[in-house]
TIVO-214780 format. One line per 2 residues: number of its first residue (from 1); their letters; for each residue x, y, z of N, C-alpha, C. Coordinates in steps of 0.05 Angstrom, whole numbers. Layout:
N
NUM = A = X/Y/Z/X/Y/Z/X/Y/Z  ...
***
This chain:
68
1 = XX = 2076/1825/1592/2050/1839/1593/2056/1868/1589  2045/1879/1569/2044/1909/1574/2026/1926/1591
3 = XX = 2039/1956/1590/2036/1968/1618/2001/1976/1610  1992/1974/1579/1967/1973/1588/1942/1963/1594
5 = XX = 1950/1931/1592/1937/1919/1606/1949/1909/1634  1959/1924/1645/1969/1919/1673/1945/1942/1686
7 = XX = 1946/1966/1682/1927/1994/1680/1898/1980/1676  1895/1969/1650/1871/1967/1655/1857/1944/1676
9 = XX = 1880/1932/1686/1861/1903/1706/1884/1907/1738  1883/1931/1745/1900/1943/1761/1881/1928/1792
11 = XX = 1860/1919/1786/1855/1915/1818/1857/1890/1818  1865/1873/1796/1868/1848/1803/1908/1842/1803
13 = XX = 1915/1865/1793/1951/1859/1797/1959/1884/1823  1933/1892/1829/1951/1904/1851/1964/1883/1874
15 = XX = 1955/1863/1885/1964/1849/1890/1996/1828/1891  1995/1825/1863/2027/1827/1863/2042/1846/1855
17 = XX = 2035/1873/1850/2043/1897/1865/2058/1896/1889  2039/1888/1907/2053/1880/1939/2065/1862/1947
19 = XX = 2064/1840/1927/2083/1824/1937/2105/1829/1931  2110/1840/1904/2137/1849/1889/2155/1872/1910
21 = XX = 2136/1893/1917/2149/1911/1927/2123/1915/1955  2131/1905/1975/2112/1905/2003/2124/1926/2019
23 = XX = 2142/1948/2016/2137/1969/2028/2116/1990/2022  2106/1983/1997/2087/2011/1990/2057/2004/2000
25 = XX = 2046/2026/2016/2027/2010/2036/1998/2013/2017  1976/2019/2024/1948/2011/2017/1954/2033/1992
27 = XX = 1951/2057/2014/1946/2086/1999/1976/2089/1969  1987/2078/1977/2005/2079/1951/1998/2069/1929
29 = XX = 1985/2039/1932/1970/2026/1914/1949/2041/1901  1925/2051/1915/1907/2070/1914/1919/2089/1897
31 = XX = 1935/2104/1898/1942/2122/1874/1959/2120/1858  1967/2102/1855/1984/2098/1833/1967/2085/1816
33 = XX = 1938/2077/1817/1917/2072/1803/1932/2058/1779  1945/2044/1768/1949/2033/1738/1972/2049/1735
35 = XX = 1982/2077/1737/1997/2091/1733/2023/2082/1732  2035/2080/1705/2069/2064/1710/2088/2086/1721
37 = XX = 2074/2113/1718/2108/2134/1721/2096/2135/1751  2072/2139/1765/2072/2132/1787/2082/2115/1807
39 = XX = 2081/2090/1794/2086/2064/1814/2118/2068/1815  2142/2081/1787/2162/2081/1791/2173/2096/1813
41 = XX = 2153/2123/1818/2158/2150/1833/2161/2137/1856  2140/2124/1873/2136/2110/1891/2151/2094/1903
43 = XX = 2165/2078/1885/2186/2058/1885/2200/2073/1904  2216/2088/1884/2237/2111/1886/2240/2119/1918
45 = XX = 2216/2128/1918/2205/2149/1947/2220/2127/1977  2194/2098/1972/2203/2076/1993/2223/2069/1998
47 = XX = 2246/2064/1974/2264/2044/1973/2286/2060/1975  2278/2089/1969/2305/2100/1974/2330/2098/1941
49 = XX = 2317/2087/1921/2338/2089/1900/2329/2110/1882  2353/2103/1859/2345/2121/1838/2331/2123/1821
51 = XX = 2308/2140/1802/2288/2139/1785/2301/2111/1762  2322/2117/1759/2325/2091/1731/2320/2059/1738
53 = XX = 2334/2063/1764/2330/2028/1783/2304/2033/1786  2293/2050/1792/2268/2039/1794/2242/2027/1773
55 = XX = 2254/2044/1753/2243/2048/1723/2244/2020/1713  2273/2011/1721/2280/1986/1708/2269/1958/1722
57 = XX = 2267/1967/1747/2252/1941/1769/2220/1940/1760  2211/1957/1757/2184/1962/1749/2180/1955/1716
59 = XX = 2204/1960/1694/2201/1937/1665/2207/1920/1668  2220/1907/1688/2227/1875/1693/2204/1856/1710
61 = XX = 2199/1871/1719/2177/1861/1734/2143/1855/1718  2140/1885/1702/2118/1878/1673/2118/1862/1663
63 = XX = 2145/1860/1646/2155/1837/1630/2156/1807/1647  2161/1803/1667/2142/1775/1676/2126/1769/1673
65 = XX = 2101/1785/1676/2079/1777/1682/2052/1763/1670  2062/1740/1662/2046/1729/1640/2030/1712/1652
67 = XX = 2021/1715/1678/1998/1704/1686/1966/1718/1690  1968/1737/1672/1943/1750/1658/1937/1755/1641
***
């Protein structure tokens, strides 16, 4: 799936959003609104790694998502 139809139907994949990555709480979801350099920033912030691991968990994770 690309990142912009992930953006555009963001309240129905925020959800596995959280399941993927369940440290980032409500308000993280809330602004990272669709936003891919967001959701990586975020990553980053929670998990404690580096912008590229995160970059890369977040295109591996897109690229699953073929149940939309």
């Amino acid at each position: 799936m690309n990142w912009d139809q992930i953006a555009g139907q963001w309240k129905q994949v925020r959800g596995k959003v959280r399941e993927q990555w369940g440290d980032l709480t409500d308000d993280d979801i809330d602004r990272i609104a669709g936003n891919r350099d967001q959701l990586v920033g975020r990553i980053q912030e929670r998990y404690g790694i580096a912008k590229e691991a995160a970059r890369q968990q977040v295109d591996d994770w897109s690229k699953s998502q073929q149940w939309l």
